[in-house]
VEXVODREN-471159 format. One record per residue: residue number from 0; residue in three letters; x, y, z of N, C-alpha, C in turn. Coordinates in steps of 0.05 Angstrom, whole numbers. Each point is the difference from the previous one (the first is absolute). Layout:
+------+------+--------+--------+--------+--------+--------+--------+--------+--------+--------+
: resi : resn :    n.x :    n.y :    n.z :   ca.x :   ca.y :   ca.z :    c.x :    c.y :    c.z :
+------+------+--------+--------+--------+--------+--------+--------+--------+--------+--------+
:  NUM :  ALA :      X :      Y :      Z :      X :      Y :      Z :      X :      Y :      Z :
...
+------+------+--------+--------+--------+--------+--------+--------+--------+--------+--------+
This chain:
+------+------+--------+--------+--------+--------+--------+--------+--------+--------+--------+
: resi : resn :    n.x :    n.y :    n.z :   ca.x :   ca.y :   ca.z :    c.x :    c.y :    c.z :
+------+------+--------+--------+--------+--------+--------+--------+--------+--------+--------+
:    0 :  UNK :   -597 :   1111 :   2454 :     -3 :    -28 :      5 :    -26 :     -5 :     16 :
:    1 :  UNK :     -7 :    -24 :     -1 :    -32 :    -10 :     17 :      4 :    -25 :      7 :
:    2 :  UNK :    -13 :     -4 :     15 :     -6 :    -27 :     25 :    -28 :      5 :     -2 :
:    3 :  UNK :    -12 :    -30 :    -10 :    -24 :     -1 :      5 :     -6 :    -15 :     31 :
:    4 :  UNK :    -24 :     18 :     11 :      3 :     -4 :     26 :    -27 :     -7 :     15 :
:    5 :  UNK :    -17 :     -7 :    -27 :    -34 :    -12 :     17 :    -17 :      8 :    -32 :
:    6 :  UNK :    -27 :    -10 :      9 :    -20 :     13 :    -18 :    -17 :     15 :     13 :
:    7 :  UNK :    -25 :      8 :    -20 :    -25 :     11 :     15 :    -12 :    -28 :     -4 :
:    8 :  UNK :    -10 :      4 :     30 :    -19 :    -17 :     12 :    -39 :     12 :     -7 :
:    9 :  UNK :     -3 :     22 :      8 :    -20 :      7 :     -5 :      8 :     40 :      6 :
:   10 :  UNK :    -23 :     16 :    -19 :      9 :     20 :     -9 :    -38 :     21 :     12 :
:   11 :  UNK :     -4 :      7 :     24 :    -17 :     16 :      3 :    -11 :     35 :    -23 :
:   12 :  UNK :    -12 :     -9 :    -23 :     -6 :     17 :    -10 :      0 :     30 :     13 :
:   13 :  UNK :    -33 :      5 :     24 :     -4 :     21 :     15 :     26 :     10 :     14 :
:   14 :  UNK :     14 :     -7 :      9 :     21 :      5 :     19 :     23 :      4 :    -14 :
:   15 :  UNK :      4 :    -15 :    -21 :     28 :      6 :    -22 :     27 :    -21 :     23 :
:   16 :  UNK :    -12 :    -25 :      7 :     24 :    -13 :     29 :      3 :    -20 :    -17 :
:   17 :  UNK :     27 :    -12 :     -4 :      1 :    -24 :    -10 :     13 :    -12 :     17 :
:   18 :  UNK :    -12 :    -36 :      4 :     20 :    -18 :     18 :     20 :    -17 :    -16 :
:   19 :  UNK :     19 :      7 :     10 :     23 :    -15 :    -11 :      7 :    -21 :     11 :
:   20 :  UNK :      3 :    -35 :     -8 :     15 :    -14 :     22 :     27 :     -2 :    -13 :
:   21 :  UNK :     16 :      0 :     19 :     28 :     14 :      0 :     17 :    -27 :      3 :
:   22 :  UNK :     18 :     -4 :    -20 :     22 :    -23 :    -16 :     30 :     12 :     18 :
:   23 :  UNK :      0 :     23 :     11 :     26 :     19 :     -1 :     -8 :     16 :     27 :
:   24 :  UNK :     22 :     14 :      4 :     -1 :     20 :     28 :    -11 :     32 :    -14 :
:   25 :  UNK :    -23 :     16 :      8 :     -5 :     27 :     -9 :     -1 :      4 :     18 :
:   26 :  UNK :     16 :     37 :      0 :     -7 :     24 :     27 :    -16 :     26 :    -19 :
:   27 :  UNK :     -9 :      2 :     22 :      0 :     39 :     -2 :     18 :     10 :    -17 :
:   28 :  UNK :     -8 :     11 :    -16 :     32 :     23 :    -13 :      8 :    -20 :    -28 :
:   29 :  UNK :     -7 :    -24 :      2 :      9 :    -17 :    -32 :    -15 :      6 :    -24 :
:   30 :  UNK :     18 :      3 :    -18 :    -24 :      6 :    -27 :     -7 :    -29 :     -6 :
:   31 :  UNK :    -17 :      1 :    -12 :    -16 :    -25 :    -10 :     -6 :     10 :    -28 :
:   32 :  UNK :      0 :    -29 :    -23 :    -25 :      3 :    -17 :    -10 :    -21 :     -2 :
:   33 :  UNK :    -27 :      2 :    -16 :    -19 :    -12 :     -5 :     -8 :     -2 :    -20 :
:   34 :  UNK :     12 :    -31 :    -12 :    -15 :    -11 :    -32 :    -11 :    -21 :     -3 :
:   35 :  UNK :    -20 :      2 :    -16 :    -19 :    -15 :    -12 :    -12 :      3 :    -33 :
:   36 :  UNK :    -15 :    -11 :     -9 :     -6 :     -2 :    -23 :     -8 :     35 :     -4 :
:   37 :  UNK :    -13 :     16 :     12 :     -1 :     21 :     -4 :     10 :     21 :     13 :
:   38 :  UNK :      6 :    -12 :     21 :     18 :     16 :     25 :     24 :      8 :    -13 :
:   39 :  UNK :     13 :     20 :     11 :     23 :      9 :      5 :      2 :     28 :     16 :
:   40 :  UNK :     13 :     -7 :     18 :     -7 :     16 :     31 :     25 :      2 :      5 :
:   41 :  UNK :      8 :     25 :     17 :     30 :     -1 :     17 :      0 :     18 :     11 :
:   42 :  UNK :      0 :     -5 :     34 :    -12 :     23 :     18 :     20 :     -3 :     28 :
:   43 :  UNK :      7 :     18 :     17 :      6 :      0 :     26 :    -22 :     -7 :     17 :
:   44 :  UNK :      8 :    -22 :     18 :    -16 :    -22 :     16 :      6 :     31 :     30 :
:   45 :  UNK :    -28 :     10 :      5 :      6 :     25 :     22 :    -18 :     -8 :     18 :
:   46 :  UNK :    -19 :    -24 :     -1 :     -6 :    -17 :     32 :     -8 :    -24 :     -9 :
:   47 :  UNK :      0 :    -13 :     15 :    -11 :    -28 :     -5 :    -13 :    -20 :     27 :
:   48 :  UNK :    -27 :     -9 :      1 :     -5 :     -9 :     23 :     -6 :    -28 :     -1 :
:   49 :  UNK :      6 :    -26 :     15 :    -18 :    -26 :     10 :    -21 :      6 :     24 :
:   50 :  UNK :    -19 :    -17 :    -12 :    -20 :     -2 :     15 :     -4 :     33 :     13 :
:   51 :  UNK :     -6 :     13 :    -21 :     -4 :     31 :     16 :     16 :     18 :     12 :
:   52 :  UNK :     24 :    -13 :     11 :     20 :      6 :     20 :     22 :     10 :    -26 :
:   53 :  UNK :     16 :     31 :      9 :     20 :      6 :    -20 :     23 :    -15 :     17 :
:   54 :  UNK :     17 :     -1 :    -26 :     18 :    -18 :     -4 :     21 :     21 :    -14 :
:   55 :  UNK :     30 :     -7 :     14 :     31 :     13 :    -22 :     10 :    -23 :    -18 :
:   56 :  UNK :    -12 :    -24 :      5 :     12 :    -20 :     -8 :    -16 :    -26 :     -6 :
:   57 :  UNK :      9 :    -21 :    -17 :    -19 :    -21 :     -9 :     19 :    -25 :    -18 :
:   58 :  UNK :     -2 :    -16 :      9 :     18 :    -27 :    -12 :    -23 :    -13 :     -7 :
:   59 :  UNK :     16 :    -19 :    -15 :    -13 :    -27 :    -13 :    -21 :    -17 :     14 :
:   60 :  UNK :    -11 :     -9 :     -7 :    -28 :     -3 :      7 :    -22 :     11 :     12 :
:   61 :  UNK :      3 :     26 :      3 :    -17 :     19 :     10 :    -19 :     18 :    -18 :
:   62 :  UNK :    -13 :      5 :     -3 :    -25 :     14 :    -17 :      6 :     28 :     11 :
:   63 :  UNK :     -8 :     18 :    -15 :     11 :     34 :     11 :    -20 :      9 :    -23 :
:   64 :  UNK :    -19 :     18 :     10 :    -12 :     21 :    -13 :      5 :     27 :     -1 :
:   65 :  UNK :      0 :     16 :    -24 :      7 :     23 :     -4 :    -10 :     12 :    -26 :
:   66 :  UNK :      2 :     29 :      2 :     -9 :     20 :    -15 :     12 :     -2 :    -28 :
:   67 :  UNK :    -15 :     -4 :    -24 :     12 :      7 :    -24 :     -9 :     21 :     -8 :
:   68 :  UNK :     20 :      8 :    -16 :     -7 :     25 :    -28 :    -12 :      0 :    -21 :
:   69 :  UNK :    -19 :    -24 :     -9 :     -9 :    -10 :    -25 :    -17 :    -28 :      9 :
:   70 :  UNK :    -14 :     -7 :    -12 :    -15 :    -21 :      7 :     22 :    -29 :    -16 :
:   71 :  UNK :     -3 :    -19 :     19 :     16 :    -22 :     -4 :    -24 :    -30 :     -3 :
:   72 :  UNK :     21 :    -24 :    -11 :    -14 :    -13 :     -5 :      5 :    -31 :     20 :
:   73 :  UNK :    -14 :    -18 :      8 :      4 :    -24 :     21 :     13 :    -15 :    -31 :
:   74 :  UNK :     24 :     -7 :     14 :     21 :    -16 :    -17 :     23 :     15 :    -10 :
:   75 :  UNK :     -2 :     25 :      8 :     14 :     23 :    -14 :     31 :    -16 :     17 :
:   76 :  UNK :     27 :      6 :    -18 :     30 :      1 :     20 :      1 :     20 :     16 :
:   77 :  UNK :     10 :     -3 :     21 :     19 :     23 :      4 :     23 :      3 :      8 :
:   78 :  UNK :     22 :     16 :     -3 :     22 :      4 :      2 :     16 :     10 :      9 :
:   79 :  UNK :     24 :      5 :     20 :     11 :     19 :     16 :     23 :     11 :    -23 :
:   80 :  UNK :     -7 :     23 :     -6 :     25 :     22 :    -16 :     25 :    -10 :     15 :
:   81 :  UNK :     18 :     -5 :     -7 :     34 :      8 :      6 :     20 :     17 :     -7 :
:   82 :  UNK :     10 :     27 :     16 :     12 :     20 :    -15 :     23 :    -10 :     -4 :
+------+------+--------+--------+--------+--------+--------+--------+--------+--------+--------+
């Protein structure tokens, strides 16, 4: 099952960091994926920082950057996995 839980906001090529603003609560340790017209991503979220500062945690209306495994796209979903 999935909860969609924000989009990409913007997606740092060099760095591979995408900002998500966040619809939903993400931690540390949640799988996520990530779809879009060409996307399809699904990765363990293993840090995530605001404004530079790491973060375990991130609710709704907050922007959170973090490391992907594949290059993503601004507009892309994303989604919190549910086991």
């Amino acid at each position: 099952m999935e909860e969609k839980i924000g989009k990409i906001s913007h997606y740092y090529t060099k760095i591979g960091v995408a900002i998500i603003d966040l619809e939903g609560v993400l931690k540390v340790g949640d799988k996520i994926k990530i779809k879009g017209a060409i996307t399809d991503l699904e990765q363990t979220v293993s840090s995530m920082q605001i404004e530079h500062e790491n973060v375990e945690e991130a609710k709704s209306g907050e922007s959170v950057g973090l490391k992907v495994d594949e290059n993503v796209r601004e507009g892309d979903a994303v989604y919190k996995v549910i086991e």
